[in-house]
C-alpha positions as CSV (number, residue, x, y, z in Angstrom):
1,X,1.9,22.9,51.2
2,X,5.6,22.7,52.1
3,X,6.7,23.9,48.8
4,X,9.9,26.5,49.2
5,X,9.2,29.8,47.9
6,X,12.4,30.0,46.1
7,X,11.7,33.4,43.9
8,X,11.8,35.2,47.3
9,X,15.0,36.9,48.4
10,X,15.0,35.8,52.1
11,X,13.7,33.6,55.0
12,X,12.0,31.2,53.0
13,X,12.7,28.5,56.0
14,X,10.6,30.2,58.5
15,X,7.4,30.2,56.7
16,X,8.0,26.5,55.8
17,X,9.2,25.7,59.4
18,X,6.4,27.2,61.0
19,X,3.9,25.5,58.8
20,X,5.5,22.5,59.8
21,X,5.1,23.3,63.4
22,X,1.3,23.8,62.4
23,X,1.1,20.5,61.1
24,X,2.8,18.4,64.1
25,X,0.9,20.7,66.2
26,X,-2.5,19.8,64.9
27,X,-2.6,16.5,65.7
28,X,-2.5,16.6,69.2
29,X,-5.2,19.5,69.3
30,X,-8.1,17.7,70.7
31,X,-6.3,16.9,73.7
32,X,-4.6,19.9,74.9
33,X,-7.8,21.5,73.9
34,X,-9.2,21.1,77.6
35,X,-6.2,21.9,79.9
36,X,-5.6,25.2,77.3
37,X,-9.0,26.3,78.4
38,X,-8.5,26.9,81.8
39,X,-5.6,29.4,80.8
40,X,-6.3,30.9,78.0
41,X,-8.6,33.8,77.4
42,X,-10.4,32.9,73.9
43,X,-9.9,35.4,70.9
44,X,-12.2,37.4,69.1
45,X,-14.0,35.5,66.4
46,X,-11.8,34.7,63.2
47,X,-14.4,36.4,60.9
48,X,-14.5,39.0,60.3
49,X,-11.6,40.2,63.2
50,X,-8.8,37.8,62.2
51,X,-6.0,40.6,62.8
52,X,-7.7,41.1,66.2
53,X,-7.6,37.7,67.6
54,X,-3.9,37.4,66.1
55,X,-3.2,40.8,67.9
56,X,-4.6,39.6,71.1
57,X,-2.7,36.8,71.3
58,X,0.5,39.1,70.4
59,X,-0.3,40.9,73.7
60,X,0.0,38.3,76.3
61,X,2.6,35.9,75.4
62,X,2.9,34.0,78.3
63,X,-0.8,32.8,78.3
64,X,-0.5,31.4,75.1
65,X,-1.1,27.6,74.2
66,X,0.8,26.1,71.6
67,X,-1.7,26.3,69.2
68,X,-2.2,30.3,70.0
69,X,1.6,30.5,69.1
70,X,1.5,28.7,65.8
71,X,-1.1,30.5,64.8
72,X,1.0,33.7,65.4
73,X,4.1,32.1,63.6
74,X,2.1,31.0,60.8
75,X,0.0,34.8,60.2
76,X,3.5,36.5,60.8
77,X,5.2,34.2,58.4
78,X,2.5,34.8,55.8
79,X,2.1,38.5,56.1
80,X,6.1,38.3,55.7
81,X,5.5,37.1,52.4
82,X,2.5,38.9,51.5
83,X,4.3,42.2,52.1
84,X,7.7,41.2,50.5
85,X,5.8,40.1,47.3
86,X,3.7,43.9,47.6
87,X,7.2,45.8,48.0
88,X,8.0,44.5,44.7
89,X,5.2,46.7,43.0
90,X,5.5,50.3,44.8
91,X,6.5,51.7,48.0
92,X,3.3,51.8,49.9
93,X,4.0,50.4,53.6
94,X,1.9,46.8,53.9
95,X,0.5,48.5,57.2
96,X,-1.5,51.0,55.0
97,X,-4.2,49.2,53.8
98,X,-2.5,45.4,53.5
99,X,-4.4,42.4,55.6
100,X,-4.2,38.2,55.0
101,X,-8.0,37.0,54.9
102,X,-9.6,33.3,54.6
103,X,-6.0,32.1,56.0
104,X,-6.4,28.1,56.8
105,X,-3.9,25.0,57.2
106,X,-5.7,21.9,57.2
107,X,-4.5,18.3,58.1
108,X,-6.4,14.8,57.1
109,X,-6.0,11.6,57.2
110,X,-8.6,9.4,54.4
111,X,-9.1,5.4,54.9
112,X,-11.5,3.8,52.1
113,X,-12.0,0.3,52.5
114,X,-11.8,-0.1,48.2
115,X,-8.0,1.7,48.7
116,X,-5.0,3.2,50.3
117,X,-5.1,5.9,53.1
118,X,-4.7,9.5,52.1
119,X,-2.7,12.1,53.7
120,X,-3.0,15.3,52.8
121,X,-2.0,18.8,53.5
122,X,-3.8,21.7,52.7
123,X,-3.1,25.4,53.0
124,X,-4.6,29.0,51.8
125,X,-4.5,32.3,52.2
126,X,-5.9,35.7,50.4
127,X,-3.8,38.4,50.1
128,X,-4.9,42.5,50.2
129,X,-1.7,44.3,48.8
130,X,-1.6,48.3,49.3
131,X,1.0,48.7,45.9
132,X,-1.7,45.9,43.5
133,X,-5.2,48.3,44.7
134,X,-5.9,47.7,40.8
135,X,-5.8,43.8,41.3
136,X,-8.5,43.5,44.3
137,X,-6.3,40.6,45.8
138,X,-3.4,38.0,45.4
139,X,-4.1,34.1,46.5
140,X,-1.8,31.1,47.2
141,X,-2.3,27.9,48.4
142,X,-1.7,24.5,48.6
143,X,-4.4,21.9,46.9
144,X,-5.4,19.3,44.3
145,X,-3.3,20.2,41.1
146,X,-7.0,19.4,38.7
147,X,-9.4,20.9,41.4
148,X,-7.5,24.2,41.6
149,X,-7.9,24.9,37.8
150,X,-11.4,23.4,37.1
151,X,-12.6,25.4,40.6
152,X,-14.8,22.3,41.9
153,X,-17.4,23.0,44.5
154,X,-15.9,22.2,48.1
155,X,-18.2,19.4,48.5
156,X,-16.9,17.4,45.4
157,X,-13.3,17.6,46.2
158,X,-11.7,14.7,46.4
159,X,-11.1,14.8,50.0
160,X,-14.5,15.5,50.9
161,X,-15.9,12.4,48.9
162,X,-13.5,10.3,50.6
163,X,-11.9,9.6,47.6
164,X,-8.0,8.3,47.0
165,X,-5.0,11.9,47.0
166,X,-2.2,11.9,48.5
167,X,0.3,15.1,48.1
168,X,1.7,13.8,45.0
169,X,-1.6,14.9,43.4
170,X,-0.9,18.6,44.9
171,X,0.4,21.2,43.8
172,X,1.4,25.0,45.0
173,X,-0.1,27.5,43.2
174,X,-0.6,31.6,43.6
175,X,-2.0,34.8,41.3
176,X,-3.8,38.0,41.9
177,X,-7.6,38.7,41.0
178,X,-9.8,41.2,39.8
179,X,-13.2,41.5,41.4
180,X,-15.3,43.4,38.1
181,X,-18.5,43.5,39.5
182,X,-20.0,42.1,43.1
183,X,-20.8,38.4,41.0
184,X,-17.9,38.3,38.6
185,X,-14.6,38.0,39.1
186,X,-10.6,37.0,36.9
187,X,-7.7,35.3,38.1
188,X,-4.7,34.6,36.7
189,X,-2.6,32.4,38.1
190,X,0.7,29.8,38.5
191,X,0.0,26.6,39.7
192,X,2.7,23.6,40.1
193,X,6.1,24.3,38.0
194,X,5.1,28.0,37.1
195,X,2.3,26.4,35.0
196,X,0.1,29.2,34.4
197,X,-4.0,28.8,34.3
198,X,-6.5,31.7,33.8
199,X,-10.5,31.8,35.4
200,X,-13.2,33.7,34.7
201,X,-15.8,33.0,37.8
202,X,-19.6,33.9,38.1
203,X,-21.9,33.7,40.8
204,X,-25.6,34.3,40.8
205,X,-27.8,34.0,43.9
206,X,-32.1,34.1,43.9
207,X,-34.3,34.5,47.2
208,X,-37.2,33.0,45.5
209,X,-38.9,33.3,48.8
210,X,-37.6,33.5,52.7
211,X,-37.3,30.0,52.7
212,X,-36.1,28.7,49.5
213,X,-32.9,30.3,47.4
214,X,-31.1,29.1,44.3
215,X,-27.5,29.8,43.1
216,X,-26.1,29.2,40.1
217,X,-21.6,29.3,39.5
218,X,-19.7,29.3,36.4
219,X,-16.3,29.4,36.1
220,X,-14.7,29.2,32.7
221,X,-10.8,28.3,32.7
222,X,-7.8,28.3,30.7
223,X,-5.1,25.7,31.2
224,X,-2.6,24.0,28.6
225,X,-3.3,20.8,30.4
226,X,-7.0,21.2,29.4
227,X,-7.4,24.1,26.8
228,X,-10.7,25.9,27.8
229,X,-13.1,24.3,29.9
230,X,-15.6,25.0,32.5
231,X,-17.5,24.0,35.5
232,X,-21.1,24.8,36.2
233,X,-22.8,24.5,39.4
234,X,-26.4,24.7,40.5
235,X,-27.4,25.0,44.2
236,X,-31.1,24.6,46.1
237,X,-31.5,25.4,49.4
238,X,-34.5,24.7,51.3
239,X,-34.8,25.8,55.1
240,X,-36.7,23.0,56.7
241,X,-36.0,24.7,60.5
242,X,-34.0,27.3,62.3
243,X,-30.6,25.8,61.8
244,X,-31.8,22.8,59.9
245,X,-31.3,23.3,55.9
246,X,-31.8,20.6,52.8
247,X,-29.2,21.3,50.3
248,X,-29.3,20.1,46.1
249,X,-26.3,20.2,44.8
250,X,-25.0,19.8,41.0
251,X,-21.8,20.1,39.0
252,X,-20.2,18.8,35.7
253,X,-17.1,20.0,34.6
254,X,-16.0,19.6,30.4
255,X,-12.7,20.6,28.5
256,X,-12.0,20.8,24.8
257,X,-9.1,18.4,25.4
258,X,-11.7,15.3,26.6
259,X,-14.7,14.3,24.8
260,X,-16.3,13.1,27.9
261,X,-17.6,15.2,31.0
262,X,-17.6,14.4,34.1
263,X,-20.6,15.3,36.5
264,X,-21.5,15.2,40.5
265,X,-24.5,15.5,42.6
266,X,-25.6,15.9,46.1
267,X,-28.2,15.8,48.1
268,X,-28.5,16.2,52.2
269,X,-29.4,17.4,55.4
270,X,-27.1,20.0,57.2
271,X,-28.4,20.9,61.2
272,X,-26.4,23.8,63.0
273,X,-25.9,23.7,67.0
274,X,-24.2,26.5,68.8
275,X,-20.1,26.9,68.8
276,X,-20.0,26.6,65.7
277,X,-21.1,22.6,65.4
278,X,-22.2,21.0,62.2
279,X,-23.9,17.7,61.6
280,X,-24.6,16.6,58.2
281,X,-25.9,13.7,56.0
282,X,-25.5,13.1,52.1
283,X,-26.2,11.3,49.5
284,X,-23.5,11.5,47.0
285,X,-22.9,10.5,43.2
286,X,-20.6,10.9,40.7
287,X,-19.6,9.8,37.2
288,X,-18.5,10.5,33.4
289,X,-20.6,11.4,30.9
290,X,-20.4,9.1,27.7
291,X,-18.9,6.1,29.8
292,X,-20.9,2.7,29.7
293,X,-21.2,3.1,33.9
294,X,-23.1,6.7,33.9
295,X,-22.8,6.5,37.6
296,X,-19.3,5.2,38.8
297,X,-19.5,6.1,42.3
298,X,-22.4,6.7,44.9
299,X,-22.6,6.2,48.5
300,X,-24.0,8.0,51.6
301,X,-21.8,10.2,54.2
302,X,-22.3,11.9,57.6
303,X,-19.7,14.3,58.4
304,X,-19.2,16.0,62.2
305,X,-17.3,19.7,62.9
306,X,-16.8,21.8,65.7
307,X,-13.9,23.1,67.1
308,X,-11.7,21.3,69.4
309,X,-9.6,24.5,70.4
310,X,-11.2,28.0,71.3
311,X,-12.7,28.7,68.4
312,X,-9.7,28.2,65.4
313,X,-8.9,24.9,65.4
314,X,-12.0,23.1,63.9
315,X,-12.1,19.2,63.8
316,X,-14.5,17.2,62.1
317,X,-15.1,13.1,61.7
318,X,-16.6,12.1,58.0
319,X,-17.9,8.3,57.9
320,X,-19.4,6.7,54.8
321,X,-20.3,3.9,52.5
322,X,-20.0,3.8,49.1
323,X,-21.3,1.5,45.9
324,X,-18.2,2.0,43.2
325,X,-18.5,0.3,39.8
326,X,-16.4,1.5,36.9
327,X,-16.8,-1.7,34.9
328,X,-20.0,-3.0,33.0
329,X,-19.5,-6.2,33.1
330,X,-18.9,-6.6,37.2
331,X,-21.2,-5.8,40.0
332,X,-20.7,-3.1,42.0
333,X,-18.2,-3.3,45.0
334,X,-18.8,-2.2,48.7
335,X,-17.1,0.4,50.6
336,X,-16.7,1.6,53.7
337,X,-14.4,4.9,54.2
338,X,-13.8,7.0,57.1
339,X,-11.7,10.2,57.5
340,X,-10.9,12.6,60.2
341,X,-9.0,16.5,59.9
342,X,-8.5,19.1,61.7
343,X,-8.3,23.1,60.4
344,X,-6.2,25.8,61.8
345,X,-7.6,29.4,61.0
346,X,-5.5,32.4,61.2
């Protein structure tokens, strides 16, 4: 996340100073959580009135907690650069029509008992530019240099399984997008080293009845890593209870460049409480296709979110235990991992 935007003519150290701030900042969130309370009238809810709740904390400075004011330095630093990169394609003001949407730093820390800790650093933003109204949006970001291309589902990222990153496996990357119809949508994009990628995404959702729904996402991509590849994913959703959902989850993900492909599932529980509180238990698996262990990896994980500051700062706890074998010939090892983050919306 703290890469320099070095193709920009000026103040390229205040966006990178103030998402520094962000990440020093979020650590200590849980505690200054309570005392900030007592002070601090809470913004407007981050979707869909992000510019409000920014612009309400604009208008009374003195009330603000730390985290209220690097949340402002972080918007104002990113709409800096979201405008600046606009200018470059017209002279239509950023005011008239421009806006940052599904902004979010994120900090973690990952401890599996079977490896290392993980730190990792995430960051990303969309971008509505006035002078690109043909391209429907410009993105950047901050994430896992294979996950950004091959567009994994959220919960079969790396840090979500628990699984061994650090931000050497990162990489920045940016591009606009084209939104063609309300289910299909083109990027093309740079990710680490001006190393460009191209996506062609698809999403199809079916109410088979006011309980159950189904959705099925394919994205087909373009690296020179990989050549073409794609990832398919298949979702069923069953409502068991108000605010109680079952959830099926399915992926696998192949490239011209491997003769293998390599495949996830999930299946859980996911129970909703007010303020924006989630509980939720899985069972996970994962493996390669074609490899004498079809299932390399499964294990069982309960994961805890709810904000720990107003209502833009959400922390969550993940604990879980995993069964690992990658080698025929051994018996499968034991695992405990556990991992905590915290996630700053603006």
């Amino acid at each position: 996340m703290i890469n320099r935007f070095a193709w920009l003519p000026s103040r390229p150290v205040s966006t990178t100073l103030a998402l520094l701030s962000c990440a020093g900042l979020l650590w200590t969130s849980a505690a200054q959580a309570s005392e900030a309370a007592a002070t601090v009238t809470p913004p407007a809810s981050d979707s869909p009135g992000a510019e409000a709740a920014a612009a309400s904390d604009a208008r009374a400075p003195g009330g603000e907690s730390p985290l209220s004011r690097t949340r402002s330095s972080v918007r104002t630093s990113v709409e800096w650069l979201a405008s600046g990169v606009d200018s470059w394609f017209g002279d239509i003001p950023f005011s008239e029509g421009g806006k940052v949407t599904d902004g979010e730093v994120g900090l973690s820390l990952y401890k599996r008992e079977d490896d290392a800790a993980s730190l990792g650093l995430r960051f990303k933003a969309r971008f509505r530019l006035p002078n690109l109204a043909s391209y429907q949006y410009l993105f950047v970001g901050n994430d896992d240099r294979r996950e950004i291309v091959s567009d994994q589902p959220d919960t079969f990222t790396r840090q979500q399984q628990l699984l061994r990153g650090d931000n050497r496996d990162n990489a920045f990357f940016a591009g606009i997008g084209a939104t063609l119809r309300d289910n299909l949508d083109v990027r093309l994009g740079f990710r680490g080293g001006l190393k460009p990628y191209a996506q062609v995404r698809y999403r199809h959702i079916w109410a088979l009845s006011p309980k159950n729904r189904v959705e099925f996402r394919e994205t087909l991509f373009y690296s020179v890593a990989d050549q073409i590849g794609s990832t398919t994913a298949l979702t069923y959703e069953h409502a068991l209870a108000p605010g109680l959902t079952a959830r099926w989850l399915n992926a696998i993900t192949a490239t011209a460049r491997s003769k293998d492909a390599g495949w996830s599932s999930s299946a859980g529980v996911f129970k909703s409480f007010e303020g924006q509180r989630l509980l939720s238990i899985e069972a996970l698996l994962n493996g390669v296709i074609g490899q004498p262990v079809v299932v390399q990896d499964y294990g069982l994980q309960m994961k805890w979110s709810q904000p720990v500051h107003q209502d833009f700062v959400i922390g969550e706890v993940i604990v879980g235990h995993f069964w690992p074998r990658t080698d025929p010939t051994l018996p499968r090892n034991r695992a405990w991992a556990v991992g905590t983050g915290v996630r700053l919306k603006f």
